[in-house]
C-alpha positions as CSV (number, residue, x, y, z in Angstrom):
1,X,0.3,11.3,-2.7
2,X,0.6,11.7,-6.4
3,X,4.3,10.2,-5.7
4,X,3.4,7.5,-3.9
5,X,1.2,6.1,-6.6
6,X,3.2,6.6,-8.7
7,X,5.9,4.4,-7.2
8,X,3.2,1.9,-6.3
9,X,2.5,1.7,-10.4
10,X,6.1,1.1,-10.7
11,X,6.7,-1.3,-8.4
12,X,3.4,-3.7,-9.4
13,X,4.8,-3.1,-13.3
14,X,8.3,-4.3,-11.9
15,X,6.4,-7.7,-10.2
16,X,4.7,-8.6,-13.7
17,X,7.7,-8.7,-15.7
18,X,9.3,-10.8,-13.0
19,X,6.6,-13.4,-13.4
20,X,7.5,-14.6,-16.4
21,X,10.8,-14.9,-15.1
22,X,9.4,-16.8,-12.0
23,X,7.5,-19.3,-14.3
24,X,9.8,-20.0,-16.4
25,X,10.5,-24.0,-16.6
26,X,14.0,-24.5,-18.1
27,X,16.2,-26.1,-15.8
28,X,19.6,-25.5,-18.8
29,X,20.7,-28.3,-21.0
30,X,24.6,-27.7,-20.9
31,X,26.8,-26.8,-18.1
32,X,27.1,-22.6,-20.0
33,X,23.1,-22.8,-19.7
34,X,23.2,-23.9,-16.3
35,X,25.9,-21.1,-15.6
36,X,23.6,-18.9,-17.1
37,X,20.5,-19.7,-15.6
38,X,22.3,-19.1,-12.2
39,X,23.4,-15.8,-13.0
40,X,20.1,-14.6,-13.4
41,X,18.3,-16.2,-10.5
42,X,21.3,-14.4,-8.5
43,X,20.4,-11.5,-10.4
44,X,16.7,-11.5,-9.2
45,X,17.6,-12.1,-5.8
46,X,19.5,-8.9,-5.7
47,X,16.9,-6.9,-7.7
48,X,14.1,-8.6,-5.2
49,X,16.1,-7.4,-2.5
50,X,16.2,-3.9,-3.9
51,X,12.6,-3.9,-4.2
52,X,11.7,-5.1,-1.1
53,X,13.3,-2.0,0.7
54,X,11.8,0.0,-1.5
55,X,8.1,-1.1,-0.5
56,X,9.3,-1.0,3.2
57,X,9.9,2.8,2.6
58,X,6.7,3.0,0.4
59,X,4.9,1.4,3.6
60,X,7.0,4.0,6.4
61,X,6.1,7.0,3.8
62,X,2.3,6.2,3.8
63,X,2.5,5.6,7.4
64,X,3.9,8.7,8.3
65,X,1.6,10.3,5.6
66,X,-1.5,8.6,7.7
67,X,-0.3,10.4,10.2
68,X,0.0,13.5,9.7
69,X,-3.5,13.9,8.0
70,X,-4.8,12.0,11.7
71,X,-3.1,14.9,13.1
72,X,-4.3,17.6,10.7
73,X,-8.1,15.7,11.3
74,X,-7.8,15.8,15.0
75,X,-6.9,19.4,14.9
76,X,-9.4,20.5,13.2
77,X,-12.0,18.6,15.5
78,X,-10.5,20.5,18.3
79,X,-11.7,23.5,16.7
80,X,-15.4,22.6,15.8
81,X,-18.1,23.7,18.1
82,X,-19.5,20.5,19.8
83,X,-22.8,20.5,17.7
84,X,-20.5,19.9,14.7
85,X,-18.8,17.3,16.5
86,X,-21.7,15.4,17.3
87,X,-23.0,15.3,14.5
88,X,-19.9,14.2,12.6
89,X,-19.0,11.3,14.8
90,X,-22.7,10.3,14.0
91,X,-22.4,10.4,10.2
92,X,-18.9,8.7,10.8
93,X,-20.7,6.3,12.8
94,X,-23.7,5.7,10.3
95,X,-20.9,5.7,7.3
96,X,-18.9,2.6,8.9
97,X,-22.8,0.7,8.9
98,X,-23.9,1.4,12.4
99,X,-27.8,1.7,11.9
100,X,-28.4,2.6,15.5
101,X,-26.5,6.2,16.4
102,X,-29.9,7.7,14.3
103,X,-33.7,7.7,16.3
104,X,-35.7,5.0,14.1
105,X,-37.3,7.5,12.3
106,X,-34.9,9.4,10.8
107,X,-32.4,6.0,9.9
């Protein structure tokens, strides 16, 4: 996980230094500004190409990291005696804002 945030924090510092790119008004004044100008927007393309495979393997790594705690949770529900169970899907249940999986005078 630790890597994963860590290439999210580089990828968000990565999209604020391109906004000032992205707002910046000057259309060139010559034809060697214009040139210019044109280099770098084909510049950015490439670069936001780059980038957006790498959040496309950011997403597919936190997929794939969803999944395998999902499989590590189901496991270990497997393994609980059902008085556990129950009363874990009911604090689940009472977590996500469900007010009636508890008799009215305990919730």
């Amino acid at each position: 996980m630790q890597l994963f945030y860590r290439d999210t924090e580089q990828a968000e510092s990565w999209m604020v230094k391109q906004e000032a790119f992205l707002q910046n008004d000057d259309l060139g004044d010559s034809l060697d500004s214009v040139e210019s100008l044109l280099k770098k927007h084909e510049d950015f393309e490439v670069a936001l190409l780059v980038t957006l495979l790498f959040f496309a393997n950011l997403c597919e790594r936190l997929r794939r990291a969803w999944l395998r705690r999902r499989r590590k949770y189901t496991r270990w529900m497997s393994l609980q005696p059902s008085s556990l169970k129950v009363t874990t899907m009911l604090l689940t249940m009472w977590l996500n804002g469900e007010t009636n999986c508890f008799p009215a005078d305990v919730g």
